[in-house]
C-alpha positions in Angstrom: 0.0 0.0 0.0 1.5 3.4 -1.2 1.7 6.7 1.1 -0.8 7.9 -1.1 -3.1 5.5 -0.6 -2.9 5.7 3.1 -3.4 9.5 3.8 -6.3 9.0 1.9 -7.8 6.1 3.7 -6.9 8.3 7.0 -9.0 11.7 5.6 -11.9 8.8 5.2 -11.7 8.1 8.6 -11.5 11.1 9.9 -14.6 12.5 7.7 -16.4 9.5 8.9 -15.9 9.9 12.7 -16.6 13.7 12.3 -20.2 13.1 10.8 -20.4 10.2 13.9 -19.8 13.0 16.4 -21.7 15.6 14.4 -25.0 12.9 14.6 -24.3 11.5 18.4 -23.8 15.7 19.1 -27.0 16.2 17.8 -29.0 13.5 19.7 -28.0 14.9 22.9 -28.8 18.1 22.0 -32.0 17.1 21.3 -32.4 15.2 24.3 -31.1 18.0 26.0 -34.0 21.0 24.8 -36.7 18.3 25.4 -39.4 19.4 27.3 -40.8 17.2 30.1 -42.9 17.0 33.2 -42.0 15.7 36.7 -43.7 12.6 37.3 -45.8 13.7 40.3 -47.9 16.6 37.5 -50.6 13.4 36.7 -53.1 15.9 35.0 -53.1 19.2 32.9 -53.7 22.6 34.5 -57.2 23.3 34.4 -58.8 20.1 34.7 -60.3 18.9 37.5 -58.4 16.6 40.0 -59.5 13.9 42.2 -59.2 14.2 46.2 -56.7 11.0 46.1 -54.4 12.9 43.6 -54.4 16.0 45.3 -53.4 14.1 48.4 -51.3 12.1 47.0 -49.3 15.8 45.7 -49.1 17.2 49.2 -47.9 13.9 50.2 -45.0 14.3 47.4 -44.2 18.3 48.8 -44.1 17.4 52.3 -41.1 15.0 51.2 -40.0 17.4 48.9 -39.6 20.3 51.8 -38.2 17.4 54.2 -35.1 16.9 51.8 -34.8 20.6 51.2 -34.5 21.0 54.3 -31.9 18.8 55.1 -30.2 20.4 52.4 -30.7 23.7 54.3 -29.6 22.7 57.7 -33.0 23.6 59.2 -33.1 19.5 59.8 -30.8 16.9 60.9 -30.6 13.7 58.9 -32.0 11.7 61.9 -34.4 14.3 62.1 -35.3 13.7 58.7 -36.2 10.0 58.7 -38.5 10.1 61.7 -40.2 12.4 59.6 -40.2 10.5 56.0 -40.9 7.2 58.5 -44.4 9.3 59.5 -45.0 10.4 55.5 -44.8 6.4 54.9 -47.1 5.7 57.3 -49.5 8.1 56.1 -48.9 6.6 52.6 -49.2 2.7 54.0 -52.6 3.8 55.3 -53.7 5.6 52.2 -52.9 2.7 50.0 -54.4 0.3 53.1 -57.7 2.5 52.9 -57.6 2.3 49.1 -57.5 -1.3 48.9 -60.7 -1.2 51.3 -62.7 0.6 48.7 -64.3 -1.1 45.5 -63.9 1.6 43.4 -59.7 1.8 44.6 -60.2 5.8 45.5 -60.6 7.1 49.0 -64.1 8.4 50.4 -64.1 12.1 51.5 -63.4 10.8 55.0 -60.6 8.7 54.3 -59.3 11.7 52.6 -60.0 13.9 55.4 -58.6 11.3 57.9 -55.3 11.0 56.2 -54.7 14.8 55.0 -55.4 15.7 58.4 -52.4 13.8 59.6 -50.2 15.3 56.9 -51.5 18.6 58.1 -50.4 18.1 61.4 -46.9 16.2 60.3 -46.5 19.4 58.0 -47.2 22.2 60.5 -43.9 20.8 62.6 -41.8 21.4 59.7 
């Protein structure tokens, strides 16, 4: 194989690895500007939600505000998992009431017995 033959081979190469990072560039980009919603936003604004789901979205602050404030300082971490140990319990009873129910949603005083407790766990925060 002449020189020749070989700088052109290598200007191949290169021309074909630079359209490979030009594409995989491209794809991440576009991963990248994608717009997306968090998991816990289950419904579009405006429509109507169930008591279970806006429970179950106070549930998902209070845990939210329990890590931030870890993150803060305003609680220690031991501090911290008494309190996500009390969010689970409220969510254990949620899903225990749930399963009580034929149509699997919780009754106004299910939903009244458990966001009360939230309410109360949230007011120490």
């Amino acid at each position: 194989m002449s020189f020749a033959n070989r700088e052109e081979g290598n200007g191949m190469m290169k021309k074909l690895l630079t359209g490979f990072y030009f594409i995989l560039a491209m794809g991440t980009a576009a991963l990248a500007f994608a717009q997306t919603k968090p998991d816990h936003v289950l419904f579009e604004k405006g429509q109507p939600h169930s008591s279970t789901h806006t429970f179950n979205l106070q549930l998902i602050k209070t845990r939210d505000q329990i890590r931030k404030d870890v993150k803060t300082g305003a609680l220690t971490q031991s501090q911290a998992q008494v309190l996500m140990g009390k969010v689970k319990a409220i969510r254990v009873q949620e899903l225990q009431m749930m399963k009580e129910n034929p149509g699997k949603d919780l009754t106004a005083s299910q939903t009244n017995q458990v966001t009360q407790k939230l309410n109360n766990l949230q007011s120490g925060l």
